[in-house]
Backbone bond lengths (Angstrom), bond angles and torsions (degrees), N, CA, C in turn:
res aa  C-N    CA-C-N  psi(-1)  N-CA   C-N-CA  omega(-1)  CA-C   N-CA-C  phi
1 X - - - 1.464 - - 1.527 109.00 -
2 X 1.423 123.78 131.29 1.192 120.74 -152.04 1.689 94.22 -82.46
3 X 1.793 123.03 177.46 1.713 109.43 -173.71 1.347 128.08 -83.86
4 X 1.602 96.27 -4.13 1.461 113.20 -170.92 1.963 98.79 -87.88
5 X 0.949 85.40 -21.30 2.186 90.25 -167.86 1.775 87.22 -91.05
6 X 1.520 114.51 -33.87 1.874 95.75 -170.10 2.006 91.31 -82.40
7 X 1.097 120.32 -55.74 1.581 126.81 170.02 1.825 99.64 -6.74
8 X 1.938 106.07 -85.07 1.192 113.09 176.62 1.498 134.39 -45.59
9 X 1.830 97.82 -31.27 1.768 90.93 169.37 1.649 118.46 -71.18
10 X 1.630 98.40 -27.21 1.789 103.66 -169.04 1.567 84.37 -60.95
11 X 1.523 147.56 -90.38 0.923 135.86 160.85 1.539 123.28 41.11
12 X 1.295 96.26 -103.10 1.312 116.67 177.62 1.697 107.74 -41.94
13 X 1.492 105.49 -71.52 1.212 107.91 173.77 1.884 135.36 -30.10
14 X 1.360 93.19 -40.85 1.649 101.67 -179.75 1.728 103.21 -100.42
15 X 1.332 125.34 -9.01 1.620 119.92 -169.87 1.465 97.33 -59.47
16 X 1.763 99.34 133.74 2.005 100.96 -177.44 1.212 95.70 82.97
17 X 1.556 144.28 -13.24 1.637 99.40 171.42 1.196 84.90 -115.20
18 X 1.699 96.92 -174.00 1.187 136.04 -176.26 1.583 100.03 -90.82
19 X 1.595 112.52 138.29 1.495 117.00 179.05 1.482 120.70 -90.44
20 X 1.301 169.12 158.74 1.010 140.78 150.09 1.517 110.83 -133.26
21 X 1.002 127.10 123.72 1.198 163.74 178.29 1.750 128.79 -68.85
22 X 1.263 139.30 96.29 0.991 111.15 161.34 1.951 126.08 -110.40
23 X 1.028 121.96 150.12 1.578 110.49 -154.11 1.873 85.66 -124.00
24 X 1.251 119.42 146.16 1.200 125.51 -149.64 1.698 107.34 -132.45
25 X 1.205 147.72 81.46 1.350 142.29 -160.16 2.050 102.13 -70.87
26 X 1.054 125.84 166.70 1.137 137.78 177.70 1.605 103.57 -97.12
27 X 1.422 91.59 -148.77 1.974 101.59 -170.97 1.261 138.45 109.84
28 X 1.530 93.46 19.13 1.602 97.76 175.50 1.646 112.48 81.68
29 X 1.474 101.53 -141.56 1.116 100.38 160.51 1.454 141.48 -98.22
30 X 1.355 101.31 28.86 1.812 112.77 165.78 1.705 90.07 -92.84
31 X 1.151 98.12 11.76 2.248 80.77 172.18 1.602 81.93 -68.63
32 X 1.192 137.24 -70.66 1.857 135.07 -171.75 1.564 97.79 -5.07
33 X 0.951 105.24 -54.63 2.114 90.67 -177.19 1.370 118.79 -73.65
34 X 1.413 116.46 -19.28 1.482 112.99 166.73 1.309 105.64 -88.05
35 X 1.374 137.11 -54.46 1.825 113.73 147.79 1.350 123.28 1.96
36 X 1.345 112.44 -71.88 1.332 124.54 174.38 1.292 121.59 -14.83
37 X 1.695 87.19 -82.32 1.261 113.23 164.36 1.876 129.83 -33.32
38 X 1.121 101.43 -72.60 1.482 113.93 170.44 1.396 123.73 -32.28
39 X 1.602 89.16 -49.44 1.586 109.72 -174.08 1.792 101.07 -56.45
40 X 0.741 86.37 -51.76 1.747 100.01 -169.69 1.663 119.49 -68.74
41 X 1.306 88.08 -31.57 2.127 88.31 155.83 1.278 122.34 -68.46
42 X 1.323 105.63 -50.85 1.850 133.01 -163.01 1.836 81.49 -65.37
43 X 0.500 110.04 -51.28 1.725 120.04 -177.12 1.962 107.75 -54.21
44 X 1.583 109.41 -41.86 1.141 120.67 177.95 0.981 114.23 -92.04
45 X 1.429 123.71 11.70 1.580 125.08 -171.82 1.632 133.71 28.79
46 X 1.819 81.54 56.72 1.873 104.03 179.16 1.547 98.72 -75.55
47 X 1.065 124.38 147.71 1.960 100.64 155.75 1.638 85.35 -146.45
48 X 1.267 97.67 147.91 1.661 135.83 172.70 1.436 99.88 -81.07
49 X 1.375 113.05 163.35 1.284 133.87 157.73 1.847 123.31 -100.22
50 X 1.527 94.76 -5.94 1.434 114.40 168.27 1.657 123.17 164.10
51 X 1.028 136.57 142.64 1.408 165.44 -46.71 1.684 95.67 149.18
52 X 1.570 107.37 131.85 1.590 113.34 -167.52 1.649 66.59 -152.30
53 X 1.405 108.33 133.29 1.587 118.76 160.28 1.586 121.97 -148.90
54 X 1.736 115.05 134.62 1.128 97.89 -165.54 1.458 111.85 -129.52
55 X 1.525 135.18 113.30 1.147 122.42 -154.94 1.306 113.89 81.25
56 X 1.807 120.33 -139.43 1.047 136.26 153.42 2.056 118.78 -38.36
57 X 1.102 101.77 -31.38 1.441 105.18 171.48 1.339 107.02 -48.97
58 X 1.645 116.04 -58.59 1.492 126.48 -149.64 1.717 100.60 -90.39
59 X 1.606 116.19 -36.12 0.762 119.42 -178.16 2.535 124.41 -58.31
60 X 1.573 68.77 -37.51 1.579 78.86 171.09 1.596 115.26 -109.37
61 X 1.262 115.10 -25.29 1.478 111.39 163.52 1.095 126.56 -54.31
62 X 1.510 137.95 -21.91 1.271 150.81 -166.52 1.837 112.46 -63.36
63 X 1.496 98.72 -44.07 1.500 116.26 149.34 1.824 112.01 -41.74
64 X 0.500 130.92 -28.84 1.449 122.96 -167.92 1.849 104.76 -83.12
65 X 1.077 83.54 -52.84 2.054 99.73 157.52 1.334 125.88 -40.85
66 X 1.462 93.26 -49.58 1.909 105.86 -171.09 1.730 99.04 -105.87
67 X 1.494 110.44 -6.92 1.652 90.20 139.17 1.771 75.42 88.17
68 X 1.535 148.32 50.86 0.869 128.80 157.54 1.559 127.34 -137.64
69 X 1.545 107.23 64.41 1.806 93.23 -170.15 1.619 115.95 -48.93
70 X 1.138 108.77 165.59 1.689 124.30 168.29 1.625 87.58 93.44
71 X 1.152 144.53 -29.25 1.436 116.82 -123.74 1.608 85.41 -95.58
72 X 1.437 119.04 -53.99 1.698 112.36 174.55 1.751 119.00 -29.92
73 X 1.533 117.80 -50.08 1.039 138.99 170.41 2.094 114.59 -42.01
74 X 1.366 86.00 -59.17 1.500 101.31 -175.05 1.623 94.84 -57.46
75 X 1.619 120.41 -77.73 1.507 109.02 -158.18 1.448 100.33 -59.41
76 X 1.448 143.02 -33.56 1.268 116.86 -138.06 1.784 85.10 -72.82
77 X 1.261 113.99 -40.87 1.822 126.86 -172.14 1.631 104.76 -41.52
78 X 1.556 93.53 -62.90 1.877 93.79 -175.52 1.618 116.78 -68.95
79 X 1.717 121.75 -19.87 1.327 98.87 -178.49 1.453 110.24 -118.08
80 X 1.926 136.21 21.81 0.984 127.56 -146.59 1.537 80.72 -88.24
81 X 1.122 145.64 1.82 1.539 126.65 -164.04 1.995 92.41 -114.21
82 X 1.087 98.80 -0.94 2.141 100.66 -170.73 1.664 78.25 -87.98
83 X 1.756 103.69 131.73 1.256 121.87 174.44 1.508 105.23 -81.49
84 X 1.543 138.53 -11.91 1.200 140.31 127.16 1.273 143.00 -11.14
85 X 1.613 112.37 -42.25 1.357 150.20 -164.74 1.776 85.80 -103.08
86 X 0.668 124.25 -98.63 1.780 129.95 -140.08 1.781 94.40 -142.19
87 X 1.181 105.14 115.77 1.554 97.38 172.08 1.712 113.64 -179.05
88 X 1.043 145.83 144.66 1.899 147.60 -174.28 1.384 93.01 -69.61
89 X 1.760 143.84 -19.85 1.388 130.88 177.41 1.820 75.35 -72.06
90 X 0.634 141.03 -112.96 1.510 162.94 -144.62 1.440 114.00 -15.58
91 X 1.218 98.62 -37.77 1.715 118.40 -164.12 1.539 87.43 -97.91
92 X 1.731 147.98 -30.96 1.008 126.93 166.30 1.998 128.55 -96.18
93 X 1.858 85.15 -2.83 1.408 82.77 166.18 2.032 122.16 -94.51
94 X 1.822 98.69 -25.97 1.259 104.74 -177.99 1.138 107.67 -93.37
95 X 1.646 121.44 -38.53 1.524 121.37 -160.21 1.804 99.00 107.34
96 X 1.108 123.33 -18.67 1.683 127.35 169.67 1.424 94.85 -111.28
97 X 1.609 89.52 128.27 1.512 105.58 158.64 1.336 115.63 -79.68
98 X 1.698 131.78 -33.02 1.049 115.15 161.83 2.147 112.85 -111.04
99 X 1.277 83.12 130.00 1.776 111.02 -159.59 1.816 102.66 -24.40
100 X 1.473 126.13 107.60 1.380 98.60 161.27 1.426 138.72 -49.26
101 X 1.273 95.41 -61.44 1.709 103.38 -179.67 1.676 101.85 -53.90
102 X 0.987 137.58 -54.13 1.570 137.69 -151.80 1.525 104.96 -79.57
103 X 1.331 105.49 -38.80 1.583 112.65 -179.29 1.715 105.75 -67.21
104 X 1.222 116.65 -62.59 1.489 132.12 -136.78 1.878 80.71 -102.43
105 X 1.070 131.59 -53.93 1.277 116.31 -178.15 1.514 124.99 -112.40
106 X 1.086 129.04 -39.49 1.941 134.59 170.43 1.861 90.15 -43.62
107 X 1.450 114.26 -89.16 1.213 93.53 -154.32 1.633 113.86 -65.56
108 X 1.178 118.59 -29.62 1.933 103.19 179.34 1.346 112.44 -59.07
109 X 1.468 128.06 -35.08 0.712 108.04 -174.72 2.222 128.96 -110.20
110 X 1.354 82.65 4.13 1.560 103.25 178.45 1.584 127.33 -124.88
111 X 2.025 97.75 -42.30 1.754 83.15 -175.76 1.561 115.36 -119.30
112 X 1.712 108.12 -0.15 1.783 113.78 151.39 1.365 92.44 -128.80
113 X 0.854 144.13 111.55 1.852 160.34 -169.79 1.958 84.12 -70.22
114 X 1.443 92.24 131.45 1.938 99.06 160.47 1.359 110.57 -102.54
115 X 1.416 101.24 142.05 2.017 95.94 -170.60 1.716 86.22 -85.99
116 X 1.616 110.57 94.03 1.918 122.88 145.05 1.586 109.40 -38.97
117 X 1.462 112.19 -50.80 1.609 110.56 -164.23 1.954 104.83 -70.85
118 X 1.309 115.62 -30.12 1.527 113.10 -165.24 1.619 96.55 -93.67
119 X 1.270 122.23 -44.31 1.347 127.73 157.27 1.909 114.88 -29.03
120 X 1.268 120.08 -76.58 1.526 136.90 155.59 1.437 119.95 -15.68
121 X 1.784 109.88 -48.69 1.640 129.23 -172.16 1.346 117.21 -116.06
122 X 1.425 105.92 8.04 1.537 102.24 168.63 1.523 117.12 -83.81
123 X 1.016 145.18 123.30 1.196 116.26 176.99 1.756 137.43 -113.45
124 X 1.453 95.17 55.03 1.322 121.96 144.75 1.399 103.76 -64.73
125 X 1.901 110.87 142.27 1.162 105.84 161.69 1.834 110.05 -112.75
126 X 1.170 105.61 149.48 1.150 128.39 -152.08 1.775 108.18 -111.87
127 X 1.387 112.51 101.69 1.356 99.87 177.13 1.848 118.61 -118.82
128 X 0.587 131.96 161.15 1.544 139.19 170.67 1.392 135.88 -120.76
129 X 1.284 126.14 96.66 1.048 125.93 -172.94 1.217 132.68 -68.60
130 X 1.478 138.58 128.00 2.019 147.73 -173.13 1.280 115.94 -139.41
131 X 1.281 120.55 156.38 1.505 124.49 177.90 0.808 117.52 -98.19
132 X 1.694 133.21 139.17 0.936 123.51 140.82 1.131 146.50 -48.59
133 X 1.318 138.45 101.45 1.715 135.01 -175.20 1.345 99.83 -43.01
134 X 1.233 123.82 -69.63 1.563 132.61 -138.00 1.368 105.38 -66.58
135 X 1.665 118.60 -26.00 1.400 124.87 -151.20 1.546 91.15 -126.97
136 X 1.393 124.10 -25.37 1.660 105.36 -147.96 1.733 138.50 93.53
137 X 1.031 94.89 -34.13 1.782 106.75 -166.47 1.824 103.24 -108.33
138 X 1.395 84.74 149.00 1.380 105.93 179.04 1.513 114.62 -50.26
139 X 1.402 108.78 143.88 1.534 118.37 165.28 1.483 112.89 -125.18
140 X 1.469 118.28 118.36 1.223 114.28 -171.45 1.644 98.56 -102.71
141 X 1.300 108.76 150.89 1.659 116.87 -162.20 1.412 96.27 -131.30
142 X 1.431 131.56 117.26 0.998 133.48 155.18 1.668 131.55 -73.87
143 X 1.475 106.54 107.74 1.781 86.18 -156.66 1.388 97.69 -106.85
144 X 1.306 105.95 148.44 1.816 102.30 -173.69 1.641 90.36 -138.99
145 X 1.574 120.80 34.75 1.404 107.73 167.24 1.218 90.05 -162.90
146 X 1.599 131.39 139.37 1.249 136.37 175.72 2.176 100.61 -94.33
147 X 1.059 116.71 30.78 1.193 107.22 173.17 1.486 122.99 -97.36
148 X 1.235 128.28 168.33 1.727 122.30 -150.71 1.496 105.64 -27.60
149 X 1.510 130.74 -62.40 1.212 147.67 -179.38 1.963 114.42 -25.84
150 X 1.470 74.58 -60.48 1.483 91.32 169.13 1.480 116.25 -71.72
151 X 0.900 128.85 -46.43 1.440 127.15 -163.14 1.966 96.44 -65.44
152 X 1.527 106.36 -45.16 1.747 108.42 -162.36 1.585 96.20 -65.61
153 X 1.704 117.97 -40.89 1.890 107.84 165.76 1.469 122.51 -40.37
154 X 1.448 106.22 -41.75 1.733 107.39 175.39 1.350 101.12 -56.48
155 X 1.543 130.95 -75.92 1.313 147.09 -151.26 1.955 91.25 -60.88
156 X 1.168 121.24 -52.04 1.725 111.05 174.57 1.465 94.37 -59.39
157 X 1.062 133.04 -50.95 1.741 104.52 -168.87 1.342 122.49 -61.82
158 X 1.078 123.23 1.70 1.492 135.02 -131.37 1.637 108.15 -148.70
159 X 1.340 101.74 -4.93 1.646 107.66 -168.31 1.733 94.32 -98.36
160 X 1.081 117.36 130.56 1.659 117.99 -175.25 1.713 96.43 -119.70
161 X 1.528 91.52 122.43 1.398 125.75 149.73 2.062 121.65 3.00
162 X 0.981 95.23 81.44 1.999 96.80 -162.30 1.024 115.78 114.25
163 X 1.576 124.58 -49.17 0.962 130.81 -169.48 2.088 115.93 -93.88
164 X 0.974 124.16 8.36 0.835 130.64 -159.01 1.878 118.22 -173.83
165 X 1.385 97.13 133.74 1.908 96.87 -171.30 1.586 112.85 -89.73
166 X 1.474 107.32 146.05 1.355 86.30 -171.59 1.423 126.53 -77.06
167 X 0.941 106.83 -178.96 1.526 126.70 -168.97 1.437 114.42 -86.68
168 X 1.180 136.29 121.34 1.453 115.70 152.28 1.249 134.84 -123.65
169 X 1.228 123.13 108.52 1.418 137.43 176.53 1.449 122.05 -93.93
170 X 1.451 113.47 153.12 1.529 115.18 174.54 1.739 104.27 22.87
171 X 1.171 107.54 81.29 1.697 120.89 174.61 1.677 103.77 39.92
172 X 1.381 131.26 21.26 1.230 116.86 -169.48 1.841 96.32 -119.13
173 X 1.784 94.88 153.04 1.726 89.33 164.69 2.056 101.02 -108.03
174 X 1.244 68.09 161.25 2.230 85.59 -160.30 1.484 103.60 -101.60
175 X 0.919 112.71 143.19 1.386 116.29 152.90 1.657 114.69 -155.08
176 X 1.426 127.11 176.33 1.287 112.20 -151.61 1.604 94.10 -82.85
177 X 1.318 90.52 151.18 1.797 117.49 -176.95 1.818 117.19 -59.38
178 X 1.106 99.73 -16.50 1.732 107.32 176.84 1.705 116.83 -81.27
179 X 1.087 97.87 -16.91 1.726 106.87 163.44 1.401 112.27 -63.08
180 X 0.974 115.78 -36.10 1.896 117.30 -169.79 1.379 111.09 -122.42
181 X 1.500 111.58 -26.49 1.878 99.65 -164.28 1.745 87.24 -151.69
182 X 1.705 109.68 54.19 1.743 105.26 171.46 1.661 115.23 -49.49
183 X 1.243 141.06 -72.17 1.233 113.96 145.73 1.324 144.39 -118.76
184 X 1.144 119.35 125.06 1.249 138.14 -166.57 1.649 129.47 -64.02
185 X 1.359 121.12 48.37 1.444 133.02 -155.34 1.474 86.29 -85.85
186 X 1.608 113.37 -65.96 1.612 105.04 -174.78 1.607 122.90 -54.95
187 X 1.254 112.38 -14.94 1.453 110.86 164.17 1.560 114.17 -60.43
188 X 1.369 110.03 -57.59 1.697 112.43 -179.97 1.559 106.75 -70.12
189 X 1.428 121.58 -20.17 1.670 97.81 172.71 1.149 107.33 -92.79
190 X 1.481 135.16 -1.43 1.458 121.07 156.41 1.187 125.75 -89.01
191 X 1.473 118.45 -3.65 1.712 118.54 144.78 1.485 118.52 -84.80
192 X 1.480 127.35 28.34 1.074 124.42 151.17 1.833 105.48 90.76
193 X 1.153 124.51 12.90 1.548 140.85 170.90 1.625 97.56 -58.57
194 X 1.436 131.36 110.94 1.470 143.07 159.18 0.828 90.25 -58.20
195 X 1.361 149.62 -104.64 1.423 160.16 -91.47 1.727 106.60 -151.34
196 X 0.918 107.06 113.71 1.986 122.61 -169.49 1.264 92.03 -111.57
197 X 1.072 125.26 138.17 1.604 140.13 118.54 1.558 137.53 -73.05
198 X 0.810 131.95 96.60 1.461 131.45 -158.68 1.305 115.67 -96.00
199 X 1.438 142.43 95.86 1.078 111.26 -172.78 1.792 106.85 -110.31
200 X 1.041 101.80 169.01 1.701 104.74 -174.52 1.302 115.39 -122.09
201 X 1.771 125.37 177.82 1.000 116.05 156.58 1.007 120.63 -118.86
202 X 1.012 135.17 -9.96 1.593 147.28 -175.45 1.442 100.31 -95.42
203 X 1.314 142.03 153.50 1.045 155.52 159.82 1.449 124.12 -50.58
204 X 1.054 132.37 141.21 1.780 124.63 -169.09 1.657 113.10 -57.91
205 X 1.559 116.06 -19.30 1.799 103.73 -164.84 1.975 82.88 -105.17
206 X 1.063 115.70 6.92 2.344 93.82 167.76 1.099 105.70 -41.74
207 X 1.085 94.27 150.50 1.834 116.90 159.04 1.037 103.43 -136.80
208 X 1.286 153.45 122.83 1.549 166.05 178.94 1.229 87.38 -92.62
209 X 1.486 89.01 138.37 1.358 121.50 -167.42 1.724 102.68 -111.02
210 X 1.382 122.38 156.60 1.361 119.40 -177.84 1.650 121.87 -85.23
211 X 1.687 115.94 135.33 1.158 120.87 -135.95 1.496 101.08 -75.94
212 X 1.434 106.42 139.24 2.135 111.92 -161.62 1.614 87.41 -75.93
213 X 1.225 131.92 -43.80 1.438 149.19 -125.17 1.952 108.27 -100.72
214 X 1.863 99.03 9.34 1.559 113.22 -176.95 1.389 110.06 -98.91
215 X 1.419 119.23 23.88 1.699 105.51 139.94 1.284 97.08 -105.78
216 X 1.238 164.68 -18.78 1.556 155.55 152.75 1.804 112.41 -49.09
217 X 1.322 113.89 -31.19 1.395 115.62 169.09 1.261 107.50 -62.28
218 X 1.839 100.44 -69.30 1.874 115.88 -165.50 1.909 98.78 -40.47
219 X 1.133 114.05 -52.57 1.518 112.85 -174.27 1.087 105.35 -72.04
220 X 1.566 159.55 -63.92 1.484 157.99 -160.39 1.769 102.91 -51.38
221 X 1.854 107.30 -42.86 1.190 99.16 -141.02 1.884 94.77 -126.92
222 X 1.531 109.39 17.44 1.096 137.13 175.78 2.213 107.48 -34.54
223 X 0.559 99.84 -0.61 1.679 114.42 -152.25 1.380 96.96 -115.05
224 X 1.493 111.43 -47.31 1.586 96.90 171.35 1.783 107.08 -139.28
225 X 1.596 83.97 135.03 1.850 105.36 -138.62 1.814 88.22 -86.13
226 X 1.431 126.51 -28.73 1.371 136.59 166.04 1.404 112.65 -39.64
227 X 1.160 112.49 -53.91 1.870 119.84 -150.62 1.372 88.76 -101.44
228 X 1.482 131.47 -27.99 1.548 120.11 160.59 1.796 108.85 -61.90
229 X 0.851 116.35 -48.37 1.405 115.64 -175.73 1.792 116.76 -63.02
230 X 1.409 90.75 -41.83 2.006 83.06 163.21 1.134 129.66 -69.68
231 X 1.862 106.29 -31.24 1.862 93.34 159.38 1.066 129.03 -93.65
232 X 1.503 102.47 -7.92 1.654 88.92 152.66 2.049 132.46 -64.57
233 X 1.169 96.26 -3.39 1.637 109.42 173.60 1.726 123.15 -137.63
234 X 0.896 84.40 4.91 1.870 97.60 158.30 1.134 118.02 -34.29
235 X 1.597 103.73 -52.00 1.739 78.93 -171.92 2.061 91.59 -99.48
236 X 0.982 132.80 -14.65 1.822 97.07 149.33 1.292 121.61 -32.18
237 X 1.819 129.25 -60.76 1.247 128.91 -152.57 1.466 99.97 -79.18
238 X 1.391 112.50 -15.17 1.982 116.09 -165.94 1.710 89.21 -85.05
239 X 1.185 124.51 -52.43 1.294 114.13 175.91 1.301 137.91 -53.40
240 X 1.394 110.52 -29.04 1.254 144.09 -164.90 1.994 91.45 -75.70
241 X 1.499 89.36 -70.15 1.320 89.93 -177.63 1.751 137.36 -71.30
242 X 1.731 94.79 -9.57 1.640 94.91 156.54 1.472 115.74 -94.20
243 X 1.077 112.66 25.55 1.663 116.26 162.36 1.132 110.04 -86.32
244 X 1.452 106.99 -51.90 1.605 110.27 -168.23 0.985 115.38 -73.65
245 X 1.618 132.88 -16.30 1.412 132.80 -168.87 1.674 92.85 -90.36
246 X 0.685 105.69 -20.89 1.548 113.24 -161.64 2.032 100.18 -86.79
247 X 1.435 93.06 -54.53 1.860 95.10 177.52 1.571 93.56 -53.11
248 X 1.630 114.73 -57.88 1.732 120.15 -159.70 1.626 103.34 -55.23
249 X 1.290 125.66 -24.30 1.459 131.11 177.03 1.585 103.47 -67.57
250 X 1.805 114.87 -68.16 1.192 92.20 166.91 1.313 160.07 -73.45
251 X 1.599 103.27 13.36 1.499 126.50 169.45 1.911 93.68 -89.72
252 X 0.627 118.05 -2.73 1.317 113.36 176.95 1.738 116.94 69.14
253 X 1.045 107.41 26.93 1.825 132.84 172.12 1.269 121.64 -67.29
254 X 1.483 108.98 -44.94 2.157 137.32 173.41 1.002 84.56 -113.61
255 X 2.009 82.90 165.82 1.238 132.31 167.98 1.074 107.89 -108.31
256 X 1.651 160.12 106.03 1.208 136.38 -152.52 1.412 80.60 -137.17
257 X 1.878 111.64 122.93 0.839 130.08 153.44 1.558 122.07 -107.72
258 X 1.314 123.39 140.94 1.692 109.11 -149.13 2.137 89.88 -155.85
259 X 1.302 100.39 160.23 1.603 100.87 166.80 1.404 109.05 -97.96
260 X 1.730 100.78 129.49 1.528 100.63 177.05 1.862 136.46 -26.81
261 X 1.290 83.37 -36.72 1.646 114.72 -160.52 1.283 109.81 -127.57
262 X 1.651 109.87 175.01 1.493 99.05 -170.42 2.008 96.65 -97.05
263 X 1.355 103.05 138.30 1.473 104.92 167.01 1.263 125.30 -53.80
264 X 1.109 129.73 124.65 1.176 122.40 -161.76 2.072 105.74 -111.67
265 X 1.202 106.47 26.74 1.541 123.01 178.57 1.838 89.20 -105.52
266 X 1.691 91.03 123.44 1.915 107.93 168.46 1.485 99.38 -54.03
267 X 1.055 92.92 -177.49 1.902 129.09 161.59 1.266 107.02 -64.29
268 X 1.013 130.05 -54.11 1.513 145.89 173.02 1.681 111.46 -92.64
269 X 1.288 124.60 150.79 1.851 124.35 164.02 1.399 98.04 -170.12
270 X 1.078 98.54 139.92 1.381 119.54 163.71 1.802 130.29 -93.70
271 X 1.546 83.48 -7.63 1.481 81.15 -175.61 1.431 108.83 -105.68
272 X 1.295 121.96 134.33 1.371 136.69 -179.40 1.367 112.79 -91.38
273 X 1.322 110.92 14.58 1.897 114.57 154.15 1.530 104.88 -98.17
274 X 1.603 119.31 -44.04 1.558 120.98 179.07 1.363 94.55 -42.18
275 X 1.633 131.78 -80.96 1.132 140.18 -172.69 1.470 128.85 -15.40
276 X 1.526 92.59 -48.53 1.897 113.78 -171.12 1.497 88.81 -80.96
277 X 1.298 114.25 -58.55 2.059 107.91 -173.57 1.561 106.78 -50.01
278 X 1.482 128.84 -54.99 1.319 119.93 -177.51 1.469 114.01 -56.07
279 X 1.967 113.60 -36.12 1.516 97.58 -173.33 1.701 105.40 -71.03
280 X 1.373 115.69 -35.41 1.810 108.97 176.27 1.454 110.64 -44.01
281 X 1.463 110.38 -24.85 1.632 90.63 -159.37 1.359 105.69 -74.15
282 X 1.793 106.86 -28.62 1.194 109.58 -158.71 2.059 101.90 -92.76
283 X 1.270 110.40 -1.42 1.210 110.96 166.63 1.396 121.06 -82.86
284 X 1.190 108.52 -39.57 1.509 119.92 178.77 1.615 106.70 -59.48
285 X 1.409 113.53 -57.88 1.516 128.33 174.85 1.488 101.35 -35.57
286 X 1.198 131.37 -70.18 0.864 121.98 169.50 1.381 150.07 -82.04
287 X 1.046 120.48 32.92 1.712 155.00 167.59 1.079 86.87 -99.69
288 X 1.242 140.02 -50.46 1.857 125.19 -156.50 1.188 109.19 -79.96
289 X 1.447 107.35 -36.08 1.545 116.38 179.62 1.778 128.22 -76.26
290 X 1.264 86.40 -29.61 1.651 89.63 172.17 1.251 135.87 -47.88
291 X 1.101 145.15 -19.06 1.327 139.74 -172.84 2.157 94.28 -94.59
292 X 1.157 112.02 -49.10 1.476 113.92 152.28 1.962 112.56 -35.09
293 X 1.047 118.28 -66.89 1.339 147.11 -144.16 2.128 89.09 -67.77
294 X 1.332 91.32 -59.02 1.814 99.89 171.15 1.265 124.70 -80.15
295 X 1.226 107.26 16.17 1.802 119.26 -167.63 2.265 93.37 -107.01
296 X 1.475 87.74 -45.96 1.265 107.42 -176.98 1.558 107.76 -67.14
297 X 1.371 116.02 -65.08 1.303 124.64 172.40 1.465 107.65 -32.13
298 X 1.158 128.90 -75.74 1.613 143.43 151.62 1.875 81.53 119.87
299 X 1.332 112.26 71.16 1.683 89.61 174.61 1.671 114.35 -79.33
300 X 1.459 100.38 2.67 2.026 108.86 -168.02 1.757 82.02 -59.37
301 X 1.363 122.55 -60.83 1.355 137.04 -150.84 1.626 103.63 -57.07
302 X 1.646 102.14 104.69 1.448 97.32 -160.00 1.337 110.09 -89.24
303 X 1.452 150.30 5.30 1.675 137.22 99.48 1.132 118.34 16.00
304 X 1.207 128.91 -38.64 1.591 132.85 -140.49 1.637 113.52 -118.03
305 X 1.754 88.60 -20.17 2.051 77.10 -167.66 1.659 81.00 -95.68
């Protein structure tokens, strides 16, 4: 079906309701507080009509699709100490600090199984955000199958800059999606999303600071003069864009759920108590917020379901 005839059916299909949206920030491993979070909807039986994930967003949001709280929670706990999983042997024997093959395919598909079939039939749509190397700018990927294809789009959104080789998909080189489009709210309100949830990882007053680590870029990534230039202003566009989520919150546009404070769990951890404390925070956070959170949603408004 050509995109202009599926475009016009989505259309049709949603005219009179209400859209709902959820928009997914990255961060390594402070995604555990948006886990949290997730966990604790999926649990309340919220469901979206679609899913924006960036990095760690997409990487653990993808669960929300295939319909599985706990399960992000569970592997990161049982394998954060497997030098397989996340580790400097890994990142100087593969070029990923955290393991491609073991991450993105061993456990989804062998030692915590991802439900592909509920993922496939949910019909939330599910996108993931990556960079373009060559150009700089975001590529948003609509994935409607968690099979290899799908799974390596997560792992390019999700692959960070040094730490990780790029990706190449559909003739493109990848790199993680928080370089160009950290969160992506105005993407889902220009596909027509009423009602966003935004959740974050950083606390509402950050200010990103400019990146120390851009003569190790300029040289690694010397080759393409674009994707040096977006991290060289990353954190302009990161600031830029927690303004707006933040004004669009107080226009009452988002849902911005965020951690009080700054997380104090790295990019990397080994400890599978850090893990469990960051996902409480982000469970609790959102337990407090909920009765707010469904007020906003407006699911009474029967337009909407």
């Amino acid at each position: 079906m050509p995109a202009r005839v599926l475009w016009c059916f989505r259309l049709w299909q949603t005219k009179g309701r209400i859209m709902r949206g959820l928009v997914l920030e990255g961060g390594a491993m402070r995604g555990m507080f948006t886990c949290g979070v997730t966990d604790f909807l999926m649990e309340k039986g919220i469901r979206f009509d679609g899913l924006a994930g960036v990095s760690a967003g997409a990487a653990f949001g993808c669960n929300y699709k295939s319909r599985q709280p706990g399960r992000a929670l569970r592997y990161n706990k049982d394998y954060c100490k497997d030098k397989r999983y996340c580790s400097i042997r890994s990142l100087l024997k593969t070029g990923d600090m955290f393991g491609a093959k073991f991450c993105y395919h061993t456990i989804p598909t062998e030692l915590d199984p991802f439900d592909e079939e509920t993922f496939k039939n949910d019909p939330m749509e599910f996108y993931a955000v990556a960079t373009n190397v060559k150009t700089g700018k975001p590529v948003y990927k609509k994935i409607t199958e968690a099979g290899y294809s799908g799974l390596e789009w997560i792992r390019a959104s999700s692959s960070m800059p040094l730490a990780a080789n790029i990706v190449i998909l559909d003739g493109m080189k990848l790199l993680d999606g928080g370089v160009s489009d950290s969160i992506p709210l105005k993407f889902f309100q220009k596909k027509g999303y009423d009602k966003t949830v935004t959740v974050l990882t950083k606390p509402r007053d950050y200010v990103k600071s400019r990146n120390r680590a851009m003569p190790l870029v300029r040289k690694k990534y010397a080759e393409y003069p674009a994707f040096v230039e977006a991290m060289e202003n990353r954190h302009i566009m990161y600031n830029n864009q927690m303004r707006y989520v933040l004004d669009q919150e107080r226009m009452g546009n988002t849902f911005v759920i965020a951690p009080k404070e700054t997380l104090t769990i790295g990019h990397t951890t080994h400890s599978a108590d850090k893990i469990e404390e960051t996902y409480r925070l982000g469970y609790k956070e959102a337990e407090r917020v909920f009765d707010d959170l469904l007020a906003y949603l407006d699911y009474g408004n029967k337009s909407g379901r």
